[in-house]
MARKOL-498238 format. One line per 4 residues: number of its first residue (from 1); their letters; for each residue x, y negated, z negated of C-alpha. Coordinates in nm, 2 decimals, always signed. Layout:
NUM) A) X,Y,Z | ...
END
This chain:
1) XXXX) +10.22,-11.32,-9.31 | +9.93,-11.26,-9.57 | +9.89,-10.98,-9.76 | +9.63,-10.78,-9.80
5) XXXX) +9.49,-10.84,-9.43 | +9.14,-10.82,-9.45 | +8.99,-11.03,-9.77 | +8.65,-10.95,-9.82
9) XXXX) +8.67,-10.61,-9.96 | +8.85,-10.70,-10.28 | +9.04,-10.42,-10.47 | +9.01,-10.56,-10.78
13) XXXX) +8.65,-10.44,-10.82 | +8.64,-10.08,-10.94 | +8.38,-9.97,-10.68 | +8.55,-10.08,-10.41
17) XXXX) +8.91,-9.93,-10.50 | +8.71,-9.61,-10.51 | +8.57,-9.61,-10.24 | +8.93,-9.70,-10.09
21) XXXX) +9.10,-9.45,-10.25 | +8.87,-9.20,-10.16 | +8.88,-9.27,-9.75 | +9.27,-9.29,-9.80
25) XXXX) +9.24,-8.88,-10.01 | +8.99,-8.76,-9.78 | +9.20,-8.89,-9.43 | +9.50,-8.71,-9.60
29) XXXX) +9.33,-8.39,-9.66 | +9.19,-8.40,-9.32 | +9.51,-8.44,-9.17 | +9.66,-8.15,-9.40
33) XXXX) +9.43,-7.92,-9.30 | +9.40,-8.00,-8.88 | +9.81,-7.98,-8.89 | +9.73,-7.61,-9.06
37) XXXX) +9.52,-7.49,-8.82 | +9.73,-7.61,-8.51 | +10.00,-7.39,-8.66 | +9.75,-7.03,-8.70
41) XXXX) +9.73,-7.06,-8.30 | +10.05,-6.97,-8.14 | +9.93,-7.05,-7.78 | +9.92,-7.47,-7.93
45) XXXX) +10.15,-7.71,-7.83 | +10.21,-7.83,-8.20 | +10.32,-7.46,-8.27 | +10.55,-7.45,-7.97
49) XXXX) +10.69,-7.78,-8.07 | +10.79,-7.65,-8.43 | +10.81,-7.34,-8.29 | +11.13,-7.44,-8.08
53) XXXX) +11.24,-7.64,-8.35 | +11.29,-7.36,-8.56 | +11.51,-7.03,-8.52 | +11.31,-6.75,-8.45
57) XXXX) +11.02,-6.58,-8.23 | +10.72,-6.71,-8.44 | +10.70,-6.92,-8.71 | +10.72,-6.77,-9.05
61) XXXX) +10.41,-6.83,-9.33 | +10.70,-7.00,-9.52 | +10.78,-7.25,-9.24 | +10.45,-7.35,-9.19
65) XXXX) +10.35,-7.42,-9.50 | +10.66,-7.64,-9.55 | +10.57,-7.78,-9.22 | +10.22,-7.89,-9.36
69) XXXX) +10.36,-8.03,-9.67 | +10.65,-8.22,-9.47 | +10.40,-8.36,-9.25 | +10.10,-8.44,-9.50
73) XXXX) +10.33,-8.59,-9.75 | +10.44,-8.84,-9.45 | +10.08,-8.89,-9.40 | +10.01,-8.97,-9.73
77) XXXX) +10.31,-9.22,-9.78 | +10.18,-9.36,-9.40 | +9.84,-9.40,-9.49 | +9.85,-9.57,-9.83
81) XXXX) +10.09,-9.81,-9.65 | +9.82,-9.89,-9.44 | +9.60,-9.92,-9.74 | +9.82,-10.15,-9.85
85) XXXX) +9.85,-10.37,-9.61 | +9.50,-10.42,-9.48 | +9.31,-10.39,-9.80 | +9.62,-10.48,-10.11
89) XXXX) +9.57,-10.14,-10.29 | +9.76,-10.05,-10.55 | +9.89,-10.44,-10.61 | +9.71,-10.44,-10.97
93) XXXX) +9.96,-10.18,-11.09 | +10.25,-10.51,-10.99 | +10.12,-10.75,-11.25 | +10.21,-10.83,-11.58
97) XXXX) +10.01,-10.77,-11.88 | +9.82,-11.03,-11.98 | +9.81,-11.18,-11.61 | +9.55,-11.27,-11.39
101) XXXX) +9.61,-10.97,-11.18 | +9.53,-10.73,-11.45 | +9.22,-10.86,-11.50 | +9.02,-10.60,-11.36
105) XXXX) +8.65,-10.58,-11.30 | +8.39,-10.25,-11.26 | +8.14,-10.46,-11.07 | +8.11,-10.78,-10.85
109) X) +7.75,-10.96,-10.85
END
Protein backbone atom coordinates (compact mmCIF):
# COMPACT_ATOMS: atom_id res chain seq x y z
CA UNK A 1 0.00 0.00 0.00
CA UNK A 2 0.64 3.74 -1.05
CA UNK A 3 1.03 6.42 1.08
CA UNK A 4 -0.56 9.31 1.24
CA UNK A 5 -3.90 7.81 -0.31
CA UNK A 6 -5.41 10.48 -2.15
CA UNK A 7 -2.69 12.39 -4.59
CA UNK A 8 -4.05 15.32 -5.90
CA UNK A 9 -4.08 17.56 -2.98
CA UNK A 10 -0.32 17.73 -2.43
CA UNK A 11 0.95 18.77 1.06
CA UNK A 12 3.95 20.14 -0.10
CA UNK A 13 2.28 23.32 -1.22
CA UNK A 14 1.76 25.75 1.71
CA UNK A 15 -1.84 26.54 0.95
CA UNK A 16 -2.91 23.30 0.91
CA UNK A 17 -1.13 22.05 4.23
CA UNK A 18 -3.17 24.96 5.68
CA UNK A 19 -6.00 24.32 4.73
CA UNK A 20 -5.30 20.61 5.95
CA UNK A 21 -4.14 21.49 9.08
CA UNK A 22 -6.83 23.70 9.70
CA UNK A 23 -9.86 20.98 8.96
CA UNK A 24 -7.70 18.46 11.17
CA UNK A 25 -7.61 21.73 14.43
CA UNK A 26 -11.06 22.71 13.78
CA UNK A 27 -12.52 18.64 13.75
CA UNK A 28 -10.47 18.44 17.04
CA UNK A 29 -11.87 21.36 18.72
CA UNK A 30 -15.25 20.37 17.66
CA UNK A 31 -14.96 17.12 19.04
CA UNK A 32 -13.53 18.70 22.47
CA UNK A 33 -16.19 20.78 22.91
CA UNK A 34 -19.46 18.19 21.88
CA UNK A 35 -17.62 15.47 24.41
CA UNK A 36 -17.97 18.78 27.07
CA UNK A 37 -21.29 19.39 26.63
CA UNK A 38 -22.40 15.57 26.74
CA UNK A 39 -20.85 15.66 30.18
CA UNK A 40 -23.00 19.16 31.62
CA UNK A 41 -26.20 16.87 31.11
CA UNK A 42 -26.47 14.26 33.59
CA UNK A 43 -29.68 12.58 32.01
CA UNK A 44 -26.94 11.59 28.69
CA UNK A 45 -25.84 8.35 27.99
CA UNK A 46 -22.02 9.54 27.59
CA UNK A 47 -22.41 10.82 31.30
CA UNK A 48 -23.87 7.66 32.53
CA UNK A 49 -21.27 5.74 30.76
CA UNK A 50 -18.32 7.72 32.58
CA UNK A 51 -20.53 8.15 35.11
CA UNK A 52 -20.48 4.33 36.07
CA UNK A 53 -17.06 4.21 35.23
CA UNK A 54 -16.17 6.40 37.90
CA UNK A 55 -16.69 6.14 41.84
CA UNK A 56 -19.23 8.35 42.86
CA UNK A 57 -22.91 9.81 42.48
CA UNK A 58 -21.99 12.52 39.76
CA UNK A 59 -19.08 13.25 38.12
CA UNK A 60 -16.85 15.75 39.58
CA UNK A 61 -15.69 19.20 37.45
CA UNK A 62 -12.22 17.57 37.86
CA UNK A 63 -13.25 14.18 36.21
CA UNK A 64 -14.75 15.75 33.41
CA UNK A 65 -12.29 17.88 32.44
CA UNK A 66 -9.80 15.03 32.51
CA UNK A 67 -12.35 13.17 30.62
CA UNK A 68 -12.34 15.81 27.76
CA UNK A 69 -8.68 16.01 27.72
CA UNK A 70 -8.28 12.02 27.73
CA UNK A 71 -10.64 11.86 25.00
CA UNK A 72 -9.65 15.00 22.70
CA UNK A 73 -6.06 14.12 22.95
CA UNK A 74 -7.10 10.59 21.45
CA UNK A 75 -8.85 12.48 18.87
CA UNK A 76 -6.25 14.52 18.05
CA UNK A 77 -3.57 11.60 17.80
CA UNK A 78 -6.69 9.67 15.66
CA UNK A 79 -7.33 12.38 13.45
CA UNK A 80 -3.90 13.43 12.34
CA UNK A 81 -3.35 9.72 11.70
CA UNK A 82 -5.94 9.97 9.29
CA UNK A 83 -4.33 13.05 7.92
CA UNK A 84 -1.65 11.16 7.42
CA UNK A 85 -2.68 8.57 5.70
CA UNK A 86 -5.07 9.94 3.21
CA UNK A 87 -3.41 13.25 2.50
CA UNK A 88 0.81 12.48 3.68
CA UNK A 89 0.76 15.39 6.27
CA UNK A 90 3.46 16.03 8.25
CA UNK A 91 5.93 13.71 5.87
CA UNK A 92 8.13 16.95 5.06
CA UNK A 93 9.21 17.17 8.69
CA UNK A 94 10.86 13.08 7.60
CA UNK A 95 13.38 14.36 5.08
CA UNK A 96 16.76 15.30 5.17
CA UNK A 97 18.04 18.67 4.64
CA UNK A 98 18.99 19.36 1.50
CA UNK A 99 16.58 16.62 -0.04
CA UNK A 100 13.95 16.72 -2.34
CA UNK A 101 11.37 16.50 0.35
CA UNK A 102 12.35 19.67 1.87
CA UNK A 103 11.88 21.46 -0.95
CA UNK A 104 8.83 23.17 -0.09
CA UNK A 105 6.67 25.48 -2.14
CA UNK A 106 3.96 28.46 -0.99
CA UNK A 107 2.08 28.20 -4.26
CA UNK A 108 1.30 25.69 -7.10
CA UNK A 109 0.40 27.32 -10.69
Amino acid sequence: MRFPLIMPISTDVFLNTFLIDAVCVALIATIGIEIRQLLVDKKNRVYSYFNSLLYGKDLTEFQKVSITFVVTFLSAFSVYLLAYLLFGLGTGMLGVKGSKINKFKFFEF
